[in-house]
Backbone and ligand atoms as CSV (ligand in chain L), in Angstrom:
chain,resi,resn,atom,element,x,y,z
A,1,UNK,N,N,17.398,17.309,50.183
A,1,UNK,CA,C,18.288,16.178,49.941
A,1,UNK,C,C,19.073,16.365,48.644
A,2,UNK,N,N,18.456,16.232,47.301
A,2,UNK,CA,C,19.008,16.718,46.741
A,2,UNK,C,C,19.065,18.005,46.301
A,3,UNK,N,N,20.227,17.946,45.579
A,3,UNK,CA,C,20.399,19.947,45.020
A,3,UNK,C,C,19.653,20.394,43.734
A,4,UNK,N,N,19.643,21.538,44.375
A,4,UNK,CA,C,18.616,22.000,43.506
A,4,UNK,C,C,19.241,22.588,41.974
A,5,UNK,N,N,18.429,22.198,40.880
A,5,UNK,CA,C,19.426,22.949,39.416
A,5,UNK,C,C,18.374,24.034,38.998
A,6,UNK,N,N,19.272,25.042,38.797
A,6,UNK,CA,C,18.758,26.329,38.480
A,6,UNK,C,C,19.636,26.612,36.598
A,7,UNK,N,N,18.787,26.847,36.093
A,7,UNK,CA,C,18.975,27.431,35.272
A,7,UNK,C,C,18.352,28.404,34.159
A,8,UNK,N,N,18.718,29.118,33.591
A,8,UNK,CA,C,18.052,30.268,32.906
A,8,UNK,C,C,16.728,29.309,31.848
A,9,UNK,N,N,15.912,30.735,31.739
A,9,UNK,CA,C,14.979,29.633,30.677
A,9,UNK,C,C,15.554,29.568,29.224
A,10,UNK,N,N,16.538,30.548,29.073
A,10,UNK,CA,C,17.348,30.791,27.516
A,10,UNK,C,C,17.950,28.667,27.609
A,11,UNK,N,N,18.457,28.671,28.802
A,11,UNK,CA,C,19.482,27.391,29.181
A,11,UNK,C,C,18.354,26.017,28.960
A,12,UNK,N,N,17.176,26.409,29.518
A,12,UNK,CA,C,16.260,25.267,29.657
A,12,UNK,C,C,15.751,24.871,28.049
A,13,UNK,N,N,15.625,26.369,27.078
A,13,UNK,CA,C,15.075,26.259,25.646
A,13,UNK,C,C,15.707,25.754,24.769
A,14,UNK,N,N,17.179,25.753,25.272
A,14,UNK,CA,C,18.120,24.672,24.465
A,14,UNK,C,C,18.358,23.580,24.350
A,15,UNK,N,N,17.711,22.946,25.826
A,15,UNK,CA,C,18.117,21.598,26.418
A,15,UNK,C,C,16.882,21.012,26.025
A,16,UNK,N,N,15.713,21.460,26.226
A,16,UNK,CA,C,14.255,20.241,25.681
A,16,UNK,C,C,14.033,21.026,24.412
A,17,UNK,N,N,12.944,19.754,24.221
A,17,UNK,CA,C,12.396,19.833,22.675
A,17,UNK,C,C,11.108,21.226,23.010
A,18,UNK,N,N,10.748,21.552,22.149
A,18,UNK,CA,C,10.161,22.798,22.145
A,18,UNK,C,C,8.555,22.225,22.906
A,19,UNK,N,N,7.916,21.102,22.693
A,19,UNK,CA,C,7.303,20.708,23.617
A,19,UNK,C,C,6.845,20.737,24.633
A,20,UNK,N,N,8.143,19.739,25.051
A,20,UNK,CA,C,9.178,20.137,26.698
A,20,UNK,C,C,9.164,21.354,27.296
A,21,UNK,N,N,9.210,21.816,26.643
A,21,UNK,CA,C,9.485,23.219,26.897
A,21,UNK,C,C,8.469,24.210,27.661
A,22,UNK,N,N,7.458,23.568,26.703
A,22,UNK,CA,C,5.820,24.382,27.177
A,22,UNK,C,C,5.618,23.901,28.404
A,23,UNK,N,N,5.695,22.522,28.146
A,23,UNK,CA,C,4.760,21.787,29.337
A,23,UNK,C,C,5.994,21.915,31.134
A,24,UNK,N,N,7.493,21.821,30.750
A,24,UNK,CA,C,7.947,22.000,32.016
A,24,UNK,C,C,7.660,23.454,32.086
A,25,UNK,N,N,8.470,23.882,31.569
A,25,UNK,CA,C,8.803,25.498,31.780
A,25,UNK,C,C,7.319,26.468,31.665
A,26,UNK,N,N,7.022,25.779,30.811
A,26,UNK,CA,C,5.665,26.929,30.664
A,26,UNK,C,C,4.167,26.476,31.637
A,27,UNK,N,N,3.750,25.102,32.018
A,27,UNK,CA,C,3.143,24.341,32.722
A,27,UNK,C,C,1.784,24.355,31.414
A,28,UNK,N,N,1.870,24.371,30.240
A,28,UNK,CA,C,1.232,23.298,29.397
A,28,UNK,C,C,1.356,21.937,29.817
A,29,UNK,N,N,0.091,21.497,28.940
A,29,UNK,CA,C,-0.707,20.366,29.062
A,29,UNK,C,C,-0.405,19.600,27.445
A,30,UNK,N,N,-0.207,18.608,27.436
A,30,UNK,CA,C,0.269,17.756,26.328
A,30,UNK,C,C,-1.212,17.374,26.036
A,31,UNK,N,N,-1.737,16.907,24.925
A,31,UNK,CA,C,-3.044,16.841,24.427
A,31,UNK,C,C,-3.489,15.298,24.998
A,32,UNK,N,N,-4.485,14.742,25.492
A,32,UNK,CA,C,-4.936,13.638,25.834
A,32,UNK,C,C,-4.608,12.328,25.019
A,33,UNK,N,N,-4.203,11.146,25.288
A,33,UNK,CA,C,-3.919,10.252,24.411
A,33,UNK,C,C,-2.945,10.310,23.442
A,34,UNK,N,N,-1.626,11.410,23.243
A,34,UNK,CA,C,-0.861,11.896,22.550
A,34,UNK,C,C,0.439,11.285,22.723
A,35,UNK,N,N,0.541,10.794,24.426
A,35,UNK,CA,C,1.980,11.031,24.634
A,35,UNK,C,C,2.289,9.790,24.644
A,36,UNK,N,N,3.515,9.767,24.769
A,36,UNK,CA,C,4.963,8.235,24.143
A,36,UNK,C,C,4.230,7.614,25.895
A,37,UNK,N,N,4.186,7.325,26.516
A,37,UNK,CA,C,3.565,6.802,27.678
A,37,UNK,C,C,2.579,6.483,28.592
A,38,UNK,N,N,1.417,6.766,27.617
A,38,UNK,CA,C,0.251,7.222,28.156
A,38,UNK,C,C,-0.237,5.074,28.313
A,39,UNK,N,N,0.291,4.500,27.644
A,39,UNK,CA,C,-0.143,2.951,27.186
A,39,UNK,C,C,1.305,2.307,27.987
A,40,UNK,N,N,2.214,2.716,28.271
A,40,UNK,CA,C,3.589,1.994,28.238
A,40,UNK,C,C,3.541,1.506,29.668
A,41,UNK,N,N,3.452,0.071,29.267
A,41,UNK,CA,C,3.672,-1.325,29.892
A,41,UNK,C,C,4.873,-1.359,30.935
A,42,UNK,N,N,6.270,-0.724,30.210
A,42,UNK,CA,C,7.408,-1.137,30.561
A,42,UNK,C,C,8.007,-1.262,32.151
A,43,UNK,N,N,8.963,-2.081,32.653
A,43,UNK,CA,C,8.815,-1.515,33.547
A,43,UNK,C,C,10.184,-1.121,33.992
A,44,UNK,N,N,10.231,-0.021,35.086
A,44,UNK,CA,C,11.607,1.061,35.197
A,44,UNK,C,C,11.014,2.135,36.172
A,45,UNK,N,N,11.597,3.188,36.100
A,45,UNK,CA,C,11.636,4.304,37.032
A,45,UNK,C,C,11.177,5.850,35.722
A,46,UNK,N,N,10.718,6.402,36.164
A,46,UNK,CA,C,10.207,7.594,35.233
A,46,UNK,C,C,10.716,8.742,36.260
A,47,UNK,N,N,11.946,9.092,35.167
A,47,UNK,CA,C,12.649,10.299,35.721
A,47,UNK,C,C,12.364,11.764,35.413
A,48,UNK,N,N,12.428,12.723,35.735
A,48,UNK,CA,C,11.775,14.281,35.507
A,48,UNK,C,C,12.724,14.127,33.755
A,49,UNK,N,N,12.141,14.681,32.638
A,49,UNK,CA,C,12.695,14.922,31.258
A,49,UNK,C,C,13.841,15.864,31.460
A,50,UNK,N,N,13.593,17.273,32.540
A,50,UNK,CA,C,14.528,18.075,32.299
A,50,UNK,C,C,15.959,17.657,33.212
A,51,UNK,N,N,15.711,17.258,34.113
A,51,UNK,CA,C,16.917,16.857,35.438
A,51,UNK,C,C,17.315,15.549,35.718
A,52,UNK,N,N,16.575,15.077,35.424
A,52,UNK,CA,C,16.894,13.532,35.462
A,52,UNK,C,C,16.125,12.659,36.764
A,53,UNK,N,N,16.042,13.245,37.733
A,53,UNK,CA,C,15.430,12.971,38.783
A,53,UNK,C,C,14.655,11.894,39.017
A,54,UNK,N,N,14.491,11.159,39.824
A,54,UNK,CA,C,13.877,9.855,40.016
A,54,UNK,C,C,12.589,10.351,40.688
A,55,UNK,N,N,10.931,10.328,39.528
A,55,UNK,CA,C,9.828,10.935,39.976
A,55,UNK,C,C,8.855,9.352,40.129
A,56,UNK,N,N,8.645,8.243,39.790
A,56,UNK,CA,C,7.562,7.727,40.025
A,56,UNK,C,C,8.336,6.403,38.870
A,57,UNK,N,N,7.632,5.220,39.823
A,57,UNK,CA,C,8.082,4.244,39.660
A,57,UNK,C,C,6.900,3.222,38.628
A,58,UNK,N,N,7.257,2.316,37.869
A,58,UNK,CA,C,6.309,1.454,37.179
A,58,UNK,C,C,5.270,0.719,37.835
A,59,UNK,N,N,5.670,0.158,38.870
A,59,UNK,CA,C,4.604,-0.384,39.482
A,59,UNK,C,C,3.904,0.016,40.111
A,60,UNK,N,N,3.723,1.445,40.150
A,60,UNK,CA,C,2.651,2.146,40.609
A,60,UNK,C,C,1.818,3.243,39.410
A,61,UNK,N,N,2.350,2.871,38.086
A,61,UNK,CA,C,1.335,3.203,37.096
A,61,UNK,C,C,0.132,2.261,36.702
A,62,UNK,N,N,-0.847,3.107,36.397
A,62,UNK,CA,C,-2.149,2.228,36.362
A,62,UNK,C,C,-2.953,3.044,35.403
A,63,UNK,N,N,-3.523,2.240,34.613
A,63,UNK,CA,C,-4.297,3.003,33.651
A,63,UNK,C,C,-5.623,3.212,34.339
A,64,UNK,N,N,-5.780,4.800,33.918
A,64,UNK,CA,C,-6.888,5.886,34.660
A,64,UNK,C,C,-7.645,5.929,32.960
A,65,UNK,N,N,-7.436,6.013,32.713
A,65,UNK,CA,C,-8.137,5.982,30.775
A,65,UNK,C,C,-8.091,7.583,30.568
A,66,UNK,N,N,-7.874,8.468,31.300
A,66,UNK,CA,C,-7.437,9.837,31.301
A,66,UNK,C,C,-7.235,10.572,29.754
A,67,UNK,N,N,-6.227,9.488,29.269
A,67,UNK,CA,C,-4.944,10.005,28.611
A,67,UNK,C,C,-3.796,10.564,28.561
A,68,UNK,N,N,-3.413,10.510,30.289
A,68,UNK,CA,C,-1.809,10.514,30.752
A,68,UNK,C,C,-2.040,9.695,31.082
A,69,UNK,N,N,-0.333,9.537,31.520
A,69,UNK,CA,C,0.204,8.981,32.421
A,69,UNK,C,C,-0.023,8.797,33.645
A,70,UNK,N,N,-1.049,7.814,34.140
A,70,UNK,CA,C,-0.918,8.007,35.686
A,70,UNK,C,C,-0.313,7.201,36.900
A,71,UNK,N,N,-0.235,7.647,37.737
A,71,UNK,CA,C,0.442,7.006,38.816
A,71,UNK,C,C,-0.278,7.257,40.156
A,72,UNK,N,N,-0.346,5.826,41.202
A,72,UNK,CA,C,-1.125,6.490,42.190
A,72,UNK,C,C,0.038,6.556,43.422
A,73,UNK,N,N,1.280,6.794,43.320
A,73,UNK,CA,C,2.211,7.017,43.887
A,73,UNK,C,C,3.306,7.645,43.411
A,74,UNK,N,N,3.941,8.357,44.769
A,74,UNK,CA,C,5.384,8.997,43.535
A,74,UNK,C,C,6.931,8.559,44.433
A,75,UNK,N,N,8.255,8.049,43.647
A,75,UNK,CA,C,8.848,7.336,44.126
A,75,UNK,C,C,9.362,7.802,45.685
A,76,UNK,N,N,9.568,9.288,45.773
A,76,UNK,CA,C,10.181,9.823,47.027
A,76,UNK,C,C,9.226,10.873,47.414
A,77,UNK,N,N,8.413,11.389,48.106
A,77,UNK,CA,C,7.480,12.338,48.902
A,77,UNK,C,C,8.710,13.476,48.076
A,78,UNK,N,N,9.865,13.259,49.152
A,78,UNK,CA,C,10.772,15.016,48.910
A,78,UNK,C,C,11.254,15.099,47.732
A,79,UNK,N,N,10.223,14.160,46.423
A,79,UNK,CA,C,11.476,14.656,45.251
A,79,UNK,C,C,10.706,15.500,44.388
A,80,UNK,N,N,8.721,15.426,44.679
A,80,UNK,CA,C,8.241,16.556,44.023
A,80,UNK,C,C,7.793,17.617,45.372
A,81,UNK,N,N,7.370,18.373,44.465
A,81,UNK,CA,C,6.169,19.922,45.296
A,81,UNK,C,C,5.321,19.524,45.175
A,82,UNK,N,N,4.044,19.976,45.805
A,82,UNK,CA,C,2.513,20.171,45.340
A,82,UNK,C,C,2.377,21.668,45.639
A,83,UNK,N,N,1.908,22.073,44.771
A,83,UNK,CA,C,1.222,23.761,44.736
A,83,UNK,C,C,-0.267,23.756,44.455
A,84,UNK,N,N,-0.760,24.507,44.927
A,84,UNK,CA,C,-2.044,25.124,44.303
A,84,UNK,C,C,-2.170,25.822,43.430
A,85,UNK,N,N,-2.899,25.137,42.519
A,85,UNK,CA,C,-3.373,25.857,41.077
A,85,UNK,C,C,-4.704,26.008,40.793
A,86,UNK,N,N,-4.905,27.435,40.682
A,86,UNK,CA,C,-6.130,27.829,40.372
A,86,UNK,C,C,-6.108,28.696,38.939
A,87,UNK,N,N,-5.437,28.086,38.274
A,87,UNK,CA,C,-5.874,28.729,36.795
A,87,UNK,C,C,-7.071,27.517,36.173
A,88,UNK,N,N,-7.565,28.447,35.050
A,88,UNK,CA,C,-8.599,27.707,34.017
A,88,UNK,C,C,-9.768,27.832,35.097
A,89,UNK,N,N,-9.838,28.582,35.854
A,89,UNK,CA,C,-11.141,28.207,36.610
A,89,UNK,C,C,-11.322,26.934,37.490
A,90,UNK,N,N,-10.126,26.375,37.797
A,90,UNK,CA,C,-10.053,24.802,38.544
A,90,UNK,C,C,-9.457,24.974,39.689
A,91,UNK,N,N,-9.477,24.400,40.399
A,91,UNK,CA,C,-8.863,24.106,41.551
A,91,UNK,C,C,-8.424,22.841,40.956
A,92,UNK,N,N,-6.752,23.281,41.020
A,92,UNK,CA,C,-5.966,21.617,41.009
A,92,UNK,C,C,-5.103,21.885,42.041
A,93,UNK,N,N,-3.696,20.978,42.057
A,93,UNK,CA,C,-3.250,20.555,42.694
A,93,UNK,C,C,-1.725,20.665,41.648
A,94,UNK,N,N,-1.128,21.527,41.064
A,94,UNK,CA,C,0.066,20.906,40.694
A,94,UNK,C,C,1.430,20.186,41.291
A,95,UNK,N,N,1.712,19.505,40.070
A,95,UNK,CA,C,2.966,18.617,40.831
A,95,UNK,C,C,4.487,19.289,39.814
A,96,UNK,N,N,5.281,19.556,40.871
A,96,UNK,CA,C,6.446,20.223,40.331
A,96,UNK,C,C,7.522,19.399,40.942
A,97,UNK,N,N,8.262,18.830,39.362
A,97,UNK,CA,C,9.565,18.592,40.441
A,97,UNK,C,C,10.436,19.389,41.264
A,98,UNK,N,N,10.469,18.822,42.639
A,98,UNK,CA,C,11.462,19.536,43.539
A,98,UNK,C,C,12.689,19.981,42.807
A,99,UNK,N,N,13.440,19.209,42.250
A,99,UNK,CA,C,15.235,19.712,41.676
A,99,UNK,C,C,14.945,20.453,41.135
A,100,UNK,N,N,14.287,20.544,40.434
A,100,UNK,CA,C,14.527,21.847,38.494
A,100,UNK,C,C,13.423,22.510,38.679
A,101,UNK,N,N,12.486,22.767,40.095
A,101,UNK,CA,C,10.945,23.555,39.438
A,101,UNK,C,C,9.873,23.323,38.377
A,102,UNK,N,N,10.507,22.093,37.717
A,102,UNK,CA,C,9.782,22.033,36.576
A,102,UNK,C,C,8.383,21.764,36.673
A,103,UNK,N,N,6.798,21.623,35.705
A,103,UNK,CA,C,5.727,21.395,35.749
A,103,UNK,C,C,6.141,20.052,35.873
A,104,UNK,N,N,5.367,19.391,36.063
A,104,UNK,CA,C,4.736,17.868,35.779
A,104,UNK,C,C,3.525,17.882,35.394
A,105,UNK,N,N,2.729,18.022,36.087
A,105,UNK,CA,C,1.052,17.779,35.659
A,105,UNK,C,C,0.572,18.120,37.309
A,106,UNK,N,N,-0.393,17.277,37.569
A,106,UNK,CA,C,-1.329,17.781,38.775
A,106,UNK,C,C,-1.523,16.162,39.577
A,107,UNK,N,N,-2.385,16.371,40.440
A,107,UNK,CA,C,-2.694,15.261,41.253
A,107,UNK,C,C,-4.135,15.483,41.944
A,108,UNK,N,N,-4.788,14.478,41.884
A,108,UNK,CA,C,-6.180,14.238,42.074
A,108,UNK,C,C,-6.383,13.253,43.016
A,109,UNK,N,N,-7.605,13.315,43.472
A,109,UNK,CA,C,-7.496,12.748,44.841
A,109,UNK,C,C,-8.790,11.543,44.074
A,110,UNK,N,N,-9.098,11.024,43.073
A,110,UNK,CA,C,-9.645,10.084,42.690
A,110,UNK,C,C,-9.137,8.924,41.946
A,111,UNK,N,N,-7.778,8.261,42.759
A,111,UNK,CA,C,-7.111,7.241,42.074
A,111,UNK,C,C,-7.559,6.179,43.046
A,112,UNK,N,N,-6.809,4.751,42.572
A,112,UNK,CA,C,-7.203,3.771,43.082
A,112,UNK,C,C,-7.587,3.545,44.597
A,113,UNK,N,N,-8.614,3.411,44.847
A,113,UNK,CA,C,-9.385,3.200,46.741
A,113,UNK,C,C,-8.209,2.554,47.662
A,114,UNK,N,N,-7.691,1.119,46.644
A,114,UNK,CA,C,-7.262,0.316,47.617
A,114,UNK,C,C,-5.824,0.468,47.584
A,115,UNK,N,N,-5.512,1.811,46.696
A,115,UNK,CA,C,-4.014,2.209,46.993
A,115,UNK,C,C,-4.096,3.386,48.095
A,116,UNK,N,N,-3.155,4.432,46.789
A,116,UNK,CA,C,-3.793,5.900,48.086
A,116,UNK,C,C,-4.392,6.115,47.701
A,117,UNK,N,N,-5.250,6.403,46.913
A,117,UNK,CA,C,-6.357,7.250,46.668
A,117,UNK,C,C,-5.743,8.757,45.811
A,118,UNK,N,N,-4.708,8.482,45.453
A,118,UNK,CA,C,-4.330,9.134,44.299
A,118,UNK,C,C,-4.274,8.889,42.823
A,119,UNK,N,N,-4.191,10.312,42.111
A,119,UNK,CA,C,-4.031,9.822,40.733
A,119,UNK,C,C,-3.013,11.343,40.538
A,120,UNK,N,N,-1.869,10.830,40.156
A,120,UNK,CA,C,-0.509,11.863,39.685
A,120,UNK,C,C,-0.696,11.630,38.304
A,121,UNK,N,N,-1.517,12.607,37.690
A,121,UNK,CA,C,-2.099,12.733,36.436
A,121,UNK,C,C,-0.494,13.323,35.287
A,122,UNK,N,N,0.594,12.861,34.825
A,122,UNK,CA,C,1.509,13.447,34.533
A,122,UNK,C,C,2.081,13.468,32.770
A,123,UNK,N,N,2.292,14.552,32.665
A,123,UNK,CA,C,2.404,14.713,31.226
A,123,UNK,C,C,3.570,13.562,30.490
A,124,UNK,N,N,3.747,13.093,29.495
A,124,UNK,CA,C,4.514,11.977,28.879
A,124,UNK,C,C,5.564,12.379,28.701
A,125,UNK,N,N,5.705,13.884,27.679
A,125,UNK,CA,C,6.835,14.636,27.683
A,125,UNK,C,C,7.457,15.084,28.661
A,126,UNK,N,N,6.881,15.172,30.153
A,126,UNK,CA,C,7.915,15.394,31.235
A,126,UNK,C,C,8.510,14.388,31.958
A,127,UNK,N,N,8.442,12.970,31.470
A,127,UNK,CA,C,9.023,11.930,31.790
A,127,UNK,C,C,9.812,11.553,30.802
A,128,UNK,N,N,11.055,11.000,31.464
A,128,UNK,CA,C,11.757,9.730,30.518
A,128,UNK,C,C,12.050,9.037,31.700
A,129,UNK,N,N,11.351,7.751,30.750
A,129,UNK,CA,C,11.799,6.603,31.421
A,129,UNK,C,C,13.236,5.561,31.541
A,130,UNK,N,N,13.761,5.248,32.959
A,130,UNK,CA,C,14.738,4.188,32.669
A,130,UNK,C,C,14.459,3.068,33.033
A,131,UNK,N,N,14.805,2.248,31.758
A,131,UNK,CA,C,14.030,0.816,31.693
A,131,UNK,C,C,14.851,0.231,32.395
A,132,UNK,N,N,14.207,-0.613,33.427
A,132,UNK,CA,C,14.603,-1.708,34.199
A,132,UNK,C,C,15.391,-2.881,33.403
A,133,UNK,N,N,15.906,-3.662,33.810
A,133,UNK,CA,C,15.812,-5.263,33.237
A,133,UNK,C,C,14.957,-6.058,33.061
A,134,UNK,N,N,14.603,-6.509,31.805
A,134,UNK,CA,C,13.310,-7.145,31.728
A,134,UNK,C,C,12.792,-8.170,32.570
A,135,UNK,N,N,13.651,-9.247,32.922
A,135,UNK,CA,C,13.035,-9.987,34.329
A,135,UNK,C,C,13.092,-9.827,35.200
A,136,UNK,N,N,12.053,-9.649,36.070
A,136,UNK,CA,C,12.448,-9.582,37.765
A,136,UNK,C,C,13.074,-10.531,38.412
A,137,UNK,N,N,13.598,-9.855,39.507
A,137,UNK,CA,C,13.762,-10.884,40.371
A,137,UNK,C,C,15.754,-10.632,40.320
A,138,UNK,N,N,16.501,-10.989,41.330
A,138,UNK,CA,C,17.684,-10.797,41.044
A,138,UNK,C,C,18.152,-10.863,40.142
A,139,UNK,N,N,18.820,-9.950,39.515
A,139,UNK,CA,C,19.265,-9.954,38.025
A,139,UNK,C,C,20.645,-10.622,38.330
A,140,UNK,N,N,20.803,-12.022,37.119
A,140,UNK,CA,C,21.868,-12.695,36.748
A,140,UNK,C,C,23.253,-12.320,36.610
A,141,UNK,N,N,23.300,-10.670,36.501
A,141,UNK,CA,C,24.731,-10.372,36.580
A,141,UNK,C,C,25.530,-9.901,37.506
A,142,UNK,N,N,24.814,-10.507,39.035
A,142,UNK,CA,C,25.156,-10.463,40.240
A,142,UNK,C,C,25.743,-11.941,40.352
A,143,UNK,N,N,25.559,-12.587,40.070
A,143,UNK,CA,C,26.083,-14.319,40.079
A,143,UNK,C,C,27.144,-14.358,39.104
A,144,UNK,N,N,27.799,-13.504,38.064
A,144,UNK,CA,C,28.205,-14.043,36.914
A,144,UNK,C,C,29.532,-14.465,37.159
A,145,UNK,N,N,30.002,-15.322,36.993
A,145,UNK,CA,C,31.271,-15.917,37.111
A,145,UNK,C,C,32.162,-14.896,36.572
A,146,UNK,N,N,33.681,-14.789,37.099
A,146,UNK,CA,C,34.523,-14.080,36.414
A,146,UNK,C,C,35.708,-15.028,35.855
A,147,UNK,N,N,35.551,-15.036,34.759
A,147,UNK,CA,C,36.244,-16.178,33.587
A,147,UNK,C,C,37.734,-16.580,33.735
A,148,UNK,N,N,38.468,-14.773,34.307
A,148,UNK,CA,C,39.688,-14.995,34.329
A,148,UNK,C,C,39.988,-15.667,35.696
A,149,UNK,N,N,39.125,-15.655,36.597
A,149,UNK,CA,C,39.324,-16.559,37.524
A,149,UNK,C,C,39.668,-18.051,37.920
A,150,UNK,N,N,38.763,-18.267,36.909
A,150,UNK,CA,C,38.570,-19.862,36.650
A,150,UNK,C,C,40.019,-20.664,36.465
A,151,UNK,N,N,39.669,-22.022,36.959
A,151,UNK,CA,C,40.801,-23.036,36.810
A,151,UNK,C,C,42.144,-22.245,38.058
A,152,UNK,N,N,42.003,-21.301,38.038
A,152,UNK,CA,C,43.073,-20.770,39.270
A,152,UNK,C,C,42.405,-21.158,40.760
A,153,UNK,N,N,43.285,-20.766,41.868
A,153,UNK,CA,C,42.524,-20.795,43.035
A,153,UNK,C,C,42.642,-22.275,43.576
A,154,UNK,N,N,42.147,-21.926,44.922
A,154,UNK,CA,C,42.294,-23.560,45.966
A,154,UNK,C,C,40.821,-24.279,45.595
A,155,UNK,N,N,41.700,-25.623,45.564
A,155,UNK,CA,C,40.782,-26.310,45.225
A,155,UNK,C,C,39.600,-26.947,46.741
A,156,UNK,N,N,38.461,-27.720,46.806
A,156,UNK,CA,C,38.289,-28.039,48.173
A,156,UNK,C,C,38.244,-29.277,48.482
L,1,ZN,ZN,ZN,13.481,17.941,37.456
């Protein structure tokens, strides 16, 4: 569905923070309890850091006490991979975004029962989030009057 972005890793080392860098490009692990999101309330859409990509939505984060980020859903099936990873002696499960290849983190099959039964264990630095509007519910600037309108027009 969507296209895929390719670019050199010289291209990728310029564009993230050196971090970033490890954890997409290199598939490092951000240290437990470290990252800008591991606590964050907010609510919005959490897009891939390097592509922008729409990976996993707020209302399906839930605190796992981990120290990521977790999620027991991800916003579109076709917007990550799952691979098999057998480094460190583990059998995981990595999660790569589809567009850019990039790491994310992994996925575990011990998240909430009465959701799926996932946990998308995902690094902080490979997300940025876009914050929603703070209230739910139809946002007000679908109704907003247009000013220059006013006082013109048929009356009823
Ligand atoms: Zn991406």
């Amino acid at each position: 569905m969507s296209e895929k972005i390719i670019k050199s890793e010289a291209e990728w080392r310029r564009q993230l923070s050196p971090e970033q860098y490890a954890v997409l490009r290199g598939q490092a692990t951000e240290r437990p309890f470290t990252g800008k999101y591991v606590n964050s309330k907010a609510s919005g859409v959490y897009a891939c850091a390097a592509c922008g990509q729409d990976l996993f939505s707020s209302t399906t984060k839930y605190n796992s006490f981990s120290g990521w980020p977790s999620f027991w859903d991800v916003v579109d099936e076709g917007n990550v991979s799952l691979r098999a990873d057998n480094s460190h002696g583990m059998r995981r499960v990595e999660v790569v975004c589809k567009r850019c290849d990039s790491h994310l983190g992994h996925v575990f099959d011990d998240g909430p029962r009465d959701k799926t039964g996932l946990r998308y264990c995902i690094n902080s630095c490979a997300l940025d989030l876009k914050k929603a509007p703070p209230s739910p519910g139809p946002s007000p600037h679908l109704y907003e009057e247009h000013p220059q309108n006013e006082g013109r027009g048929a009356k009823s």
